[in-house]
ROGU-728678 format. One record per residue (C-alpha): y, z, x. Coordinates in steps of 0.5 Angstrom, whole numbers, plus 500, padded with zeros to 3 digits. Layout:
<atoms>
+-----+-----+-----+
!  py !  pz !  px !
+-----+-----+-----+
!   Y !   Z !   X !
...
+-----+-----+-----+
</atoms>
This chain:
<atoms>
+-----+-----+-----+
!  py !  pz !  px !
+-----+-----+-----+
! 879 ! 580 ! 313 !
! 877 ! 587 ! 312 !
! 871 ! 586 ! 309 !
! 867 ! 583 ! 315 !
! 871 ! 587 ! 320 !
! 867 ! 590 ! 325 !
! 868 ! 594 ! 332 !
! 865 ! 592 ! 338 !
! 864 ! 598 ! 342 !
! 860 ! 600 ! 348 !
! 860 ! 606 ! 353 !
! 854 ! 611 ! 356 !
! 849 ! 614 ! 352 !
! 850 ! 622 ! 353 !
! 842 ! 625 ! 352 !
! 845 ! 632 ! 351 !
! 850 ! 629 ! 346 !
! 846 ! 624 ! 344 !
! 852 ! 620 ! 342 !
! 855 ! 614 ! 345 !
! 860 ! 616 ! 351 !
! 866 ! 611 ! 351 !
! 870 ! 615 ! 355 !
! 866 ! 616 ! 362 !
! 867 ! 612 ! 367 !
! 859 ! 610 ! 371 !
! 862 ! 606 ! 376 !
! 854 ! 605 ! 378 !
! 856 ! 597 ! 380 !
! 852 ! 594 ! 374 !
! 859 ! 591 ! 370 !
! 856 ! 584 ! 370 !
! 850 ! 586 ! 368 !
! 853 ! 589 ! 363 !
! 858 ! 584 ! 361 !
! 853 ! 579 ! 361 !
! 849 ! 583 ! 356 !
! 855 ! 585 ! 351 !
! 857 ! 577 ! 350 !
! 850 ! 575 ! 349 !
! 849 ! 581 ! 344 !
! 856 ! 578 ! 341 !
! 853 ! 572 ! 340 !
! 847 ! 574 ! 338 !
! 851 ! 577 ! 333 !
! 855 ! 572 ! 331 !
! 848 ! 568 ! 329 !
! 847 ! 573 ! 324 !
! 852 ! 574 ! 321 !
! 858 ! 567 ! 322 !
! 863 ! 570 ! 318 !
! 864 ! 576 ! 321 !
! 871 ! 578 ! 326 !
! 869 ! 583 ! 331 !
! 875 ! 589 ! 335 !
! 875 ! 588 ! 342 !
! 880 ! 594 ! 344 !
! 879 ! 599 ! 350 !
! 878 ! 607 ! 349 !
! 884 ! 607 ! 353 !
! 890 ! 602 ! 354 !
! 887 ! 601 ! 362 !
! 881 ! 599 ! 358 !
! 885 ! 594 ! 352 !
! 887 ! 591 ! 360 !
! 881 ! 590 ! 363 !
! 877 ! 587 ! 357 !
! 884 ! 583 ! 356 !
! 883 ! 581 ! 363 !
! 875 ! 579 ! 363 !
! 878 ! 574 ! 357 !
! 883 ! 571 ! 360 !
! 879 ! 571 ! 367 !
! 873 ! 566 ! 363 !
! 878 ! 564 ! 359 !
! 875 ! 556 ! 359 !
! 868 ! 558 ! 357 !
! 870 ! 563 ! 351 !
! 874 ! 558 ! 348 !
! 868 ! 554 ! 348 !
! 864 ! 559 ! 343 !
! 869 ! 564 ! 340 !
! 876 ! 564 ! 336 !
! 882 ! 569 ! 339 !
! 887 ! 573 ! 337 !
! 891 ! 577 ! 339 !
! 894 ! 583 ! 335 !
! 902 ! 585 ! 339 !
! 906 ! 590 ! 336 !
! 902 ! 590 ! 330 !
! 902 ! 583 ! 329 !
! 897 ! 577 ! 330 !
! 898 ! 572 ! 335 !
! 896 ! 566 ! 332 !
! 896 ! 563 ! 339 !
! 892 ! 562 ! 345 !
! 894 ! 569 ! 348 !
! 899 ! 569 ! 353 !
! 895 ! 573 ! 358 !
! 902 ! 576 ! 361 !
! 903 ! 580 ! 356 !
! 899 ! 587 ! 355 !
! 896 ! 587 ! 347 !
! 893 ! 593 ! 343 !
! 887 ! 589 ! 341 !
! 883 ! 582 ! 340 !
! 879 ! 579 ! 334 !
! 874 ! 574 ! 336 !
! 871 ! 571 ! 331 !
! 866 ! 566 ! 332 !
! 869 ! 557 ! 333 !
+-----+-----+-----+
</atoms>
Protein backbone atom coordinates (compact mmCIF):
# COMPACT_ATOMS: atom_id res chain seq x y z
CA UNK A 1 0.00 0.00 0.00
CA UNK A 2 2.94 2.44 0.65
CA UNK A 3 3.76 3.05 -2.89
CA UNK A 4 0.32 4.74 -3.64
CA UNK A 5 -0.18 5.98 -0.10
CA UNK A 6 -1.04 9.63 0.20
CA UNK A 7 -1.92 12.34 2.63
CA UNK A 8 -5.17 14.14 2.67
CA UNK A 9 -4.26 17.48 4.33
CA UNK A 10 -6.01 20.69 4.21
CA UNK A 11 -5.57 24.00 6.51
CA UNK A 12 -5.37 28.13 6.20
CA UNK A 13 -2.94 29.42 3.91
CA UNK A 14 -0.24 31.56 6.08
CA UNK A 15 0.93 34.54 3.58
CA UNK A 16 3.85 35.48 5.89
CA UNK A 17 4.89 31.92 6.27
CA UNK A 18 3.53 31.01 3.01
CA UNK A 19 2.87 27.69 4.43
CA UNK A 20 -0.33 25.52 5.01
CA UNK A 21 -1.43 26.10 8.53
CA UNK A 22 -3.07 22.89 9.78
CA UNK A 23 -3.59 23.98 13.06
CA UNK A 24 -5.58 27.26 12.86
CA UNK A 25 -8.95 27.21 13.76
CA UNK A 26 -10.81 30.33 11.19
CA UNK A 27 -13.92 29.66 12.36
CA UNK A 28 -15.04 32.12 9.31
CA UNK A 29 -18.77 29.66 8.83
CA UNK A 30 -17.63 28.24 5.34
CA UNK A 31 -17.09 24.51 6.69
CA UNK A 32 -19.80 23.10 4.11
CA UNK A 33 -18.20 24.91 1.59
CA UNK A 34 -15.03 23.55 2.42
CA UNK A 35 -16.17 20.22 2.94
CA UNK A 36 -17.77 20.26 -0.52
CA UNK A 37 -14.84 21.18 -1.93
CA UNK A 38 -12.25 18.66 -0.42
CA UNK A 39 -14.86 15.55 -1.48
CA UNK A 40 -15.23 16.86 -4.98
CA UNK A 41 -11.26 17.28 -4.90
CA UNK A 42 -10.91 13.70 -3.73
CA UNK A 43 -12.81 12.71 -6.38
CA UNK A 44 -11.19 14.32 -8.68
CA UNK A 45 -8.36 12.72 -7.37
CA UNK A 46 -9.33 9.37 -7.54
CA UNK A 47 -10.14 9.97 -11.26
CA UNK A 48 -6.44 10.46 -11.76
CA UNK A 49 -4.83 8.34 -10.09
CA UNK A 50 -7.76 4.82 -8.95
CA UNK A 51 -5.43 3.04 -7.44
CA UNK A 52 -4.11 5.38 -4.93
CA UNK A 53 -5.42 5.01 -0.82
CA UNK A 54 -5.48 8.63 0.51
CA UNK A 55 -4.75 9.34 5.07
CA UNK A 56 -7.57 11.01 6.40
CA UNK A 57 -6.09 12.03 10.00
CA UNK A 58 -6.76 15.41 12.06
CA UNK A 59 -3.83 17.49 13.11
CA UNK A 60 -5.32 16.95 16.58
CA UNK A 61 -7.20 13.93 17.82
CA UNK A 62 -10.55 16.48 18.20
CA UNK A 63 -9.82 16.80 14.37
CA UNK A 64 -9.36 12.70 13.68
CA UNK A 65 -13.08 13.22 15.41
CA UNK A 66 -14.59 15.65 13.87
CA UNK A 67 -13.53 13.92 10.03
CA UNK A 68 -14.71 10.72 11.63
CA UNK A 69 -17.96 12.24 12.39
CA UNK A 70 -18.44 13.88 8.96
CA UNK A 71 -17.95 10.27 8.00
CA UNK A 72 -20.26 8.65 9.66
CA UNK A 73 -22.86 11.59 9.40
CA UNK A 74 -22.84 10.86 5.47
CA UNK A 75 -22.10 7.51 5.76
CA UNK A 76 -24.70 6.15 3.16
CA UNK A 77 -23.40 8.55 0.37
CA UNK A 78 -19.76 7.85 0.91
CA UNK A 79 -19.96 4.18 0.82
CA UNK A 80 -21.40 4.83 -2.48
CA UNK A 81 -18.19 6.27 -3.79
CA UNK A 82 -15.39 5.12 -1.56
CA UNK A 83 -13.55 1.95 0.38
CA UNK A 84 -13.00 2.75 4.22
CA UNK A 85 -10.93 1.63 6.41
CA UNK A 86 -10.14 2.51 9.70
CA UNK A 87 -6.75 2.20 11.41
CA UNK A 88 -7.48 1.28 15.68
CA UNK A 89 -4.73 0.74 17.85
CA UNK A 90 -2.57 0.19 14.88
CA UNK A 91 -4.68 -2.17 13.28
CA UNK A 92 -6.89 -1.89 9.97
CA UNK A 93 -10.33 -2.48 10.58
CA UNK A 94 -11.38 -4.38 7.48
CA UNK A 95 -15.07 -3.58 8.43
CA UNK A 96 -17.42 -0.78 8.02
CA UNK A 97 -16.20 1.26 10.82
CA UNK A 98 -17.90 1.39 14.04
CA UNK A 99 -18.49 5.06 14.62
CA UNK A 100 -18.69 4.51 18.64
CA UNK A 101 -15.24 4.22 18.66
CA UNK A 102 -12.57 6.83 18.17
CA UNK A 103 -9.98 5.72 15.49
CA UNK A 104 -6.40 7.34 14.77
CA UNK A 105 -6.91 7.48 10.86
CA UNK A 106 -8.85 6.52 7.93
CA UNK A 107 -7.74 5.09 4.55
CA UNK A 108 -10.10 5.89 1.61
CA UNK A 109 -9.70 4.34 -1.41
CA UNK A 110 -11.60 4.62 -4.37
CA UNK A 111 -14.83 1.54 -4.91
Amino acid sequence: MQENLYNLAFGDYNPVTQELDDKSVSNNGDIVKVLATIIQTTRDFFDLYPQAVLIVQGSTATRTRLYQKIIKDNWGFIQTQFKILALEKGELIPKTPDFSLDYEKFYISKN
